[in-house]
C-alpha positions in Angstrom: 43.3 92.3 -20.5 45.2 89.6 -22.0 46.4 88.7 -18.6 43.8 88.2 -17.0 42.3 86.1 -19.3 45.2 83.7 -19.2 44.7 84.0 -15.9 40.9 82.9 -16.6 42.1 80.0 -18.9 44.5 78.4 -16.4 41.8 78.5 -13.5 39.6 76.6 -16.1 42.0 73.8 -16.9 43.7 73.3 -13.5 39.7 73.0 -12.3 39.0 70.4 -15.4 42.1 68.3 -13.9 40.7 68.6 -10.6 37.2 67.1 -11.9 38.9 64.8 -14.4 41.5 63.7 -11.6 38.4 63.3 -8.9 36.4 61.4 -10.8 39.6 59.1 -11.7 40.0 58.8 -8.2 36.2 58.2 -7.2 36.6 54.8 -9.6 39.3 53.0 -8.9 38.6 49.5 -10.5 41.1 47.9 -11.8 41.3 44.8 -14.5 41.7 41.9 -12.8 41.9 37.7 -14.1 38.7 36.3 -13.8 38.3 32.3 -13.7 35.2 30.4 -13.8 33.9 26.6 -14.9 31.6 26.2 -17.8 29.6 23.4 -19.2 29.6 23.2 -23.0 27.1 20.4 -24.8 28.0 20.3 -28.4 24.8 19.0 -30.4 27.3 16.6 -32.5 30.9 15.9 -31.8 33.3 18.5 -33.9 36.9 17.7 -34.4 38.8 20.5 -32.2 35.8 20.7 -30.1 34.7 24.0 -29.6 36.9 27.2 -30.6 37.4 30.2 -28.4 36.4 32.8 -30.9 33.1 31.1 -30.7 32.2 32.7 -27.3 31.0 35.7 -26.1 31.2 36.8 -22.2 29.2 40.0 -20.8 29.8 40.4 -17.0 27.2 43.1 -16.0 25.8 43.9 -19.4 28.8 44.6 -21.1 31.3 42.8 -23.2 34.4 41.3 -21.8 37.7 39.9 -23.3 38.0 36.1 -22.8 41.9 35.4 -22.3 41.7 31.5 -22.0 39.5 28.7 -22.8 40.6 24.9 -22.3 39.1 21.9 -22.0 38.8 20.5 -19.0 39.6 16.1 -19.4 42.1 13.4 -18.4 43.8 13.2 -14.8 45.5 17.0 -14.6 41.7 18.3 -14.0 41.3 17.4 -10.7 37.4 16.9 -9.6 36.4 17.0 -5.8 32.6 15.8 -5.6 30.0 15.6 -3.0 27.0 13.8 -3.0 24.5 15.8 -0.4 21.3 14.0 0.6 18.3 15.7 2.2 17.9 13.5 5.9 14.1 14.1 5.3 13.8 12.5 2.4 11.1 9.6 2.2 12.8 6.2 3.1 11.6 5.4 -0.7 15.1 6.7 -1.6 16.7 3.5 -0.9 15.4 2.2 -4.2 17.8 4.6 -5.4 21.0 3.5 -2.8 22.5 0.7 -5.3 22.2 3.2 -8.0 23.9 6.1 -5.8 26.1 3.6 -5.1 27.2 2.8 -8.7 26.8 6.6 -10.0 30.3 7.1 -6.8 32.1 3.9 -7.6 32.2 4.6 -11.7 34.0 7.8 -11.2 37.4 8.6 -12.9 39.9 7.2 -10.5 41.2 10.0 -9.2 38.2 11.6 -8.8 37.7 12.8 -4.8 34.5 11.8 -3.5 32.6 12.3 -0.2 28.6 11.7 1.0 27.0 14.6 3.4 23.5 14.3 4.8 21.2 17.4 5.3 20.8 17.8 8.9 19.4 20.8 11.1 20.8 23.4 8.9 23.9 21.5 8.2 25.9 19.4 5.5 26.7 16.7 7.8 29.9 14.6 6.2 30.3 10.9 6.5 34.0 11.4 5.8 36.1 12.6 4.0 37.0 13.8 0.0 38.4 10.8 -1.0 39.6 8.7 -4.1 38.7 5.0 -2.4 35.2 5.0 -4.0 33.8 1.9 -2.5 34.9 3.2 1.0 32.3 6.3 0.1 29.4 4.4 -1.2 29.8 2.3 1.9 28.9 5.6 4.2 25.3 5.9 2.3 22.4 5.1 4.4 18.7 5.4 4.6 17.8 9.4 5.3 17.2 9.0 9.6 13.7 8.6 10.8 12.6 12.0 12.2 10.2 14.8 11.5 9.7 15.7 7.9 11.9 18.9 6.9 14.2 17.3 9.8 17.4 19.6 7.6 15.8 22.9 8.2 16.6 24.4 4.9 18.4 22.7 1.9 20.2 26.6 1.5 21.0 26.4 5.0 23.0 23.3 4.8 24.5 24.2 0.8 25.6 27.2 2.0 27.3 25.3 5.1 28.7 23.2 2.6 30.3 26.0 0.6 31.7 27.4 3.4 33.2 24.3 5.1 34.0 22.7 1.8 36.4 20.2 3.5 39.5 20.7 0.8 41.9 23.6 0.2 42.5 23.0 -3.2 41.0 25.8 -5.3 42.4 24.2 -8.6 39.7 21.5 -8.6 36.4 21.1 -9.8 33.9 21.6 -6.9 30.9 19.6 -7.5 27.7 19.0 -5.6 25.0 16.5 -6.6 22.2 17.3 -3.9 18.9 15.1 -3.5 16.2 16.7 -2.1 12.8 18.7 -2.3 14.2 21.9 -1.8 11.6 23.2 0.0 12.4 25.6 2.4 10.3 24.8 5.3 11.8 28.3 7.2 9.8 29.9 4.1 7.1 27.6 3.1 5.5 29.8 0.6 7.2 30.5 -3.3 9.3 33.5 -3.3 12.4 34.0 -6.1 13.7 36.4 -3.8 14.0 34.0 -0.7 16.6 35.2 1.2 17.9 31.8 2.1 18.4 31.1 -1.4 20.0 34.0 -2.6 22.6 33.4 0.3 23.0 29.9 -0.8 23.6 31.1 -4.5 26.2 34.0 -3.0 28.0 31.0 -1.1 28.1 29.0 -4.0 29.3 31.6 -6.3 32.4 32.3 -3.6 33.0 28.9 -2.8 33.1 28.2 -6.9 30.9 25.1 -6.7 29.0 23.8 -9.5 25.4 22.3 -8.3 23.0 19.3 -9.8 20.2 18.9 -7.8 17.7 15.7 -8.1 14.3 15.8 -7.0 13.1 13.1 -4.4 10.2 14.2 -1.9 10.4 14.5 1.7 8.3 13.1 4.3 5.0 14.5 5.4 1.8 16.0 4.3 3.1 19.2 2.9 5.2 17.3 0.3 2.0 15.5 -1.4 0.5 19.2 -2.9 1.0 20.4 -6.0 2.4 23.9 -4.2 5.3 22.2 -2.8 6.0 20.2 -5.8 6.1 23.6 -7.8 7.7 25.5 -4.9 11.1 23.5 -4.4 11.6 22.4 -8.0 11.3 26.1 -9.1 14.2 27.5 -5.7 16.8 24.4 -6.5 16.5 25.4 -10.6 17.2 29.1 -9.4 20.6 27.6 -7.5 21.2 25.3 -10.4 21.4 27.7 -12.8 22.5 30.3 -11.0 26.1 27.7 -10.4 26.0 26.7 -13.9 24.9 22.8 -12.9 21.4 21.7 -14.4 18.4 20.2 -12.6 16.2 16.8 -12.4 13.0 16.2 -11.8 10.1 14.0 -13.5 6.5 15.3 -13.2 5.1 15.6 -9.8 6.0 12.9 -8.4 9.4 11.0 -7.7 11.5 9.6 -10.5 11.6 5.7 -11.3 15.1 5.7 -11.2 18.3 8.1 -11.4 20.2 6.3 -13.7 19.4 8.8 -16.9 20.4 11.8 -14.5 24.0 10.3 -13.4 24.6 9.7 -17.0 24.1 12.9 -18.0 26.1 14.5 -14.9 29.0 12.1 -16.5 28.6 13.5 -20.2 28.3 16.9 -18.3 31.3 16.4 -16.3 33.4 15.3 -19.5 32.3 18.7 -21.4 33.2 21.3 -19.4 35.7 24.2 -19.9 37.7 26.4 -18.2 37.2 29.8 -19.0 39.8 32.6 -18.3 38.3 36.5 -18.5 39.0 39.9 -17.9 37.0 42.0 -15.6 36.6 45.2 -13.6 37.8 45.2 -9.9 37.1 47.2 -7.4 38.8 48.0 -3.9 36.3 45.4 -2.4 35.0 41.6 -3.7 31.7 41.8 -5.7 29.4 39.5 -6.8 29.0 40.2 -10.5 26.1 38.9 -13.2 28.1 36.3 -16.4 26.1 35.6 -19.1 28.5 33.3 -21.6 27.3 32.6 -25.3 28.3 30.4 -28.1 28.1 31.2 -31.9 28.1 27.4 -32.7 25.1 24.7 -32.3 25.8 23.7 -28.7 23.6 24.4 -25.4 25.9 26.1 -22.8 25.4 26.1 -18.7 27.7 28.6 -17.1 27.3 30.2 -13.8 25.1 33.2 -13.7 26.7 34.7 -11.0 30.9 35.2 -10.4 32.7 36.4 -7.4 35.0 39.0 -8.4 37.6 40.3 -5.9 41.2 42.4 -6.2 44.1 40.3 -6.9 41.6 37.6 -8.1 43.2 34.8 -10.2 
C-alpha cells in the first residue's frame, strides 16, 4: 500500500514538472535593453534637470525598470533631420520658404539636414543628410504644379521615408518635420483605424523616427471643407503622438507664419532624453504600447509605440 502510493506521488510530481516545464517552454521571452527618445518640457528650469527616479515606464500595461536616462545636448548627440513637404501643397507655401529656409540654416552645426518632397507615394530627396545647411535650404522649391493630392498618401511617402531613411547611423536622433494636410486621398473619409496610418506609425516606430507635422492645405476643392480640415489634422496628431513629436495647426485655415512652431521644435529638440528600459522579448520583434510618466511639473511626449525585438539594444 505504501508503495503504491509513492508510486502515486512520483507520477504526480514528475507530471507537475512536465506542466510547469511546458508552460516554461510555451513562453520563452526573454529581458532584453530597450532604447527609445523622449521629449521632456520642464514648466521652469530646475538645477539637475529632471531626475530619473522621477519617471515611471509601463510597456503593455505593466511596470518596467528604467536602467538609463540622459540628457540628450551638445555635439556627442548626433541629430539627422528631414524636412518633408507635401508636393500638393497650395503654392501659398512659399510665404513660408524664407522662413523654412531660416528654421535649416539655424541648426546646431553638426546637425545633418536634408529636404524630401511628397511625391506619388514617395519621399522624394533633394539630396542628401548633410551638415552644409545653406546647400539644403537651397534645394527648397515651390510644391510642383499638378493635381491636388498629387503625393497619393502622406503615410505612403513617411512610411517610404522610414524605410529608406538615407543614413545608417542608429545612434542619431531621426527627425522628421512634415508639412502637409495629411489627408489621405486613398481613404478620403475619417477612420482612426486607417490602415495607411497605422503602417506609417509601425514604420516609424521601427525606423525610430520622431515626427512634427505642420499643417498647410493642399490644392483643390476637397481641402476648403471643414471635413478635411478635421480629417487630416486629427490622422497626422495620431502619427505625432504616436512617435512622441507634437503637432501644428491654427484653426481651419493655414497659419500666418511658422516661425512660433520652429521655435518650439528647437526648445523641443534641446529637451529631450534618452531613455534606457528593460523589457520582455520574445523569439520574434513586436511592436509594444510605452506610456512614460513624470512625478515632477513637466509635460512629457514620448513615443506611444516601441519596437521591441531579441538582441535589441
Amino acid at each position: 500500500m505504501f508503495v503504491q502510493k509513492l508510486k502515486a506521488a512520483t507520477l504526480f510530481a514528475a507530471g507537475s514538472l512536465l506542466v510547469a516545464s511546458s508552460a516554461f517552454a510555451a513562453d520563452p521571452r526573454q529581458q532584453v535593453q530597450g532604447r527609445t527618445v523622449v521629449t521632456i518640457l520642464p514648466e521652469k528650469e530646475t538645477p539637475g534637470g529632471i531626475p530619473q527616479d522621477a519617471l515611471h515606464l509601463k510597456l503593455d500595461g505593466k511596470e518596467t525598470n528604467i536602467t538609463g536616462f540622459a540628457p540628450l545636448r551638445g555635439p556627442q548627440s548626433k541629430v539627422e533631420m528631414i524636412v518633408l513637404i507635401d508636393d500638393g501643397a497650395r503654392s501659398s507655401l512659399g510665404t513660408q520658404m524664407n522662413d523654412i529656409a531660416k528654421f535649416i540654416q539655424n541648426q546646431r552645426p553638426d546637425v545633418k539636414m536634408a529636404v524630401a518632397y511628397m511625391t506619388n507615394g514617395r519621399a522624394a530627396l533633394t539630396g542628401p543628410l548633410t551638415t552644409d545647411h545653406a546647400a539644403t535650404a537651397g534645394q527648397l522649391h515651390l510644391p510642383l504644379p499638378g493635381t491636388p493630392g498629387v503625393s497619393a498618401s502622406p503615410y505612403f511617402c513617411l512610411s517610404d521615408l522610414a524605410n529608406h531613411w538615407p543614413s545608417a547611423d542608429r545612434n542619431a536622433r531621426r527627425q522628421v518635420v512634415m508639412i502637409t494636410d495629411g489627408v489621405d486621398y486613398y481613404d478620403m473619409r475619417y477612420d482612426p483605424e486607417d490602415p495607411y496610418v497605422q503602417v506609417a506609425i509601425e514604420d516609424s516606430a521601427r525606423a525610430h523616427l520622431m515626427v512634427y507635422s505642420i499643417y498647410w492645405r493642399n490644392r483643390g476643392r476637397f481641402d476648403r471643407t471643414l471635413y478635411a480640415n478635421d480629417d487630416g489634422q486629427n490622422l497626422l496628431l495620431q502619427v505625432t503622438q504616436a512617435t512622441g513629436g507634437h503637432s501644428y495647426w491654427e484653426g481651419l485655415g493655414n497659419p500666418v507664419d511658422f516661425v512660433p512652431y520652429f521655435a518650439d521644435i528647437d526648445r523641443r529638440l534641446d529637451n529631450q532624453y534618452e531613455l534606457d528600459f528593460m523589457a520582455a522579448a520574445g523569439n520574434k520583434p513586436e511592436m509594444q504600447t510605452l506610456k512614460l510618466t513624470v512625478s515632477a511639473r513637466a509635460k512629457v511626449d514620448a513615443p506611444q509605440q516601441v519596437y521591441v525585438h531579441p538582441g535589441a539594444d
